[in-house]
N, C-alpha and C positions, 0 to 999 in steps of 0.2 A: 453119257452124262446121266446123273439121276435127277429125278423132278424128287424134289420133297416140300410137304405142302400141308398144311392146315386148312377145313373149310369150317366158317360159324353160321351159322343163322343169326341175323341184325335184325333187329326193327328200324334202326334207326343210324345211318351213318356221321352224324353230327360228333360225336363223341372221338369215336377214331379219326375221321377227318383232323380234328381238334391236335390230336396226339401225334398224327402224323406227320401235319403242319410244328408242332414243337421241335420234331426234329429233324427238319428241316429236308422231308423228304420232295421229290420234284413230282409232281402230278403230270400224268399223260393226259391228252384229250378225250372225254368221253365217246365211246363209239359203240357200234352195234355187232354182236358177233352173232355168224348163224352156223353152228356146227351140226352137220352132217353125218350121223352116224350110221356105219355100217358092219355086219356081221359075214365071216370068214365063210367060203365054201365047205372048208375042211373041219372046221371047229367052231363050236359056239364060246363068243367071246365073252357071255356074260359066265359060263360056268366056268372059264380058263380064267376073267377076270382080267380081261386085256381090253383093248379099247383102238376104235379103226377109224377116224374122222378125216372130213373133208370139212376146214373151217376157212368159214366167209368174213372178211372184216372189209367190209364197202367192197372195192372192187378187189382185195391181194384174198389169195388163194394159199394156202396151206396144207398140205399131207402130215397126219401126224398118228404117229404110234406111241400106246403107253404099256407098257407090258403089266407084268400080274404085279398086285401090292404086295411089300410084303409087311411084316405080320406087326400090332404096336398103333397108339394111338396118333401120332403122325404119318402122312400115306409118303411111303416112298414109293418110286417104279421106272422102272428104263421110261425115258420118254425120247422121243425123235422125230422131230417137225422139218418137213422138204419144203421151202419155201416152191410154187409154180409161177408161171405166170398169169397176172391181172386178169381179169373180165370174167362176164358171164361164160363167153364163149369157152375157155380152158375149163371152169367149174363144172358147162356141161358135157366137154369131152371128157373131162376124168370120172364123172361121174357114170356115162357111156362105158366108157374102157375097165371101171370097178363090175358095172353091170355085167356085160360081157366077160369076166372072168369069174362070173359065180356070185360074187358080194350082193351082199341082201341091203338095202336100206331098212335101217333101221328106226330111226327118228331125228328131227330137226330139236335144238338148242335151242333156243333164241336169249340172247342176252343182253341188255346195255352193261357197259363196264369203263373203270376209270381206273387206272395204272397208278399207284406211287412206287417211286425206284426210291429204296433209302437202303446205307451202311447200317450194320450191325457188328460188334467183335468181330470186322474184319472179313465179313461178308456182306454182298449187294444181296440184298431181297426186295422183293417185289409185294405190293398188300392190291389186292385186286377187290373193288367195290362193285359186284352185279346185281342188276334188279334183272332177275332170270322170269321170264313171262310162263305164266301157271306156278311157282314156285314161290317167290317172294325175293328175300332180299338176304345175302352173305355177303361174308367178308372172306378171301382166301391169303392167307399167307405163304410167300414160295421162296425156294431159294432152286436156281439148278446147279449142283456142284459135280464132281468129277469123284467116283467111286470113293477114294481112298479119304474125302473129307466127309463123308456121311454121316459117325457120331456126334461130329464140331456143330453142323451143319442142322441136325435132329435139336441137339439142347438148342440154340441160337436158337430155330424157331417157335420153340416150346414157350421159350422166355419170351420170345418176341409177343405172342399172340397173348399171353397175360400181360405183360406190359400194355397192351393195349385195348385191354380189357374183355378180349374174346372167350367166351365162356360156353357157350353152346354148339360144339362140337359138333360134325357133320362127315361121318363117314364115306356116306355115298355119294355115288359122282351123280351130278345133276341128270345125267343122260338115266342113271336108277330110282330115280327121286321121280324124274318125270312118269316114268315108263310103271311106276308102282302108283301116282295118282289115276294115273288114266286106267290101269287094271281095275282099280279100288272104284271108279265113277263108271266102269263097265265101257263096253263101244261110244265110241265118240266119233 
């Protein structure tokens, strides 16, 4: 499957809330994600431009891989999420068994976030509101589709994210965002 996705910078969720609720999309429960990012033995994942996390959402557990973007103002990329089991305790044996096989921790995410699932031409997408902690606050637009609907899939959410009024474009992934303040404010 491919992740394809738009990130904005918001001030203010009021607005898309508004638009979202027009159309009648269904809102998930606010919740807190902590993802866990880590760097390969064999290769550095920021110059290959891949991505290695262990994401926390209360007590479920997550393995997920995003492979390299490719190129164009929407981020496409293989994505692939293992769901594990619950608790602290799996979070700290995976994190154990990444350790023990070379993997670097890299840095923690923190983010509150709120899911709306709405149709679009024929596609489910996803509008993700986080207030990301040292960052501020975005809006993500996603769809995951199956290789061969990719260009359908690219304009829908091109459309989608002007339709709803997103305009300040956000390349990097939050884990580069973060990782480029804290360079910029020296050791912390």
């Amino acid at each position: 499957m491919l992740e394809i996705e738009q990130k904005f910078h918001v001030g203010d969720f009021t607005a898309v809330k508004r638009i979202l609720a027009a159309w009648g999309a269904r809102p998930g429960e606010d919740h807190v994600e902590a993802d866990h990012y880590f760097n390969a033995p064999d290769r550095d994942f920021a110059r290959t431009d891949e991505a290695f996390r262990l994401r926390r959402i209360g007590q479920a557990n997550f393995l997920t891989y995003k492979g390299p973007k490719k190129a164009g103002p929407v981020k496409v990329r293989t994505e692939l999420e293992i769901p594990l089991r619950d608790g602290d305790r799996c979070a700290e044996e995976m994190t154990r068994l990444l350790v023990c096989l070379g993997y670097r921790p890299v840095a923690v995410v923190r983010k509150r976030r709120r899911h709306f699932h709405f149709r679009r031409d024929g596609l489910d997408l996803i509008a993700c509101l986080d207030d990301v902690d040292e960052l501020g606050r975005f809006a993500e637009v996603e769809v995951l589709t199956p290789d061969e609907q990719e260009t359908a899939a690219r304009t829908v959410l091109e459309q989608t994210a002007k339709a709803l009024g997103l305009t300040a474009l956000e390349r990097q992934s939050y884990l580069g965002l973060l990782l480029a303040k804290r360079g910029a404010a020296g050791s912390e």
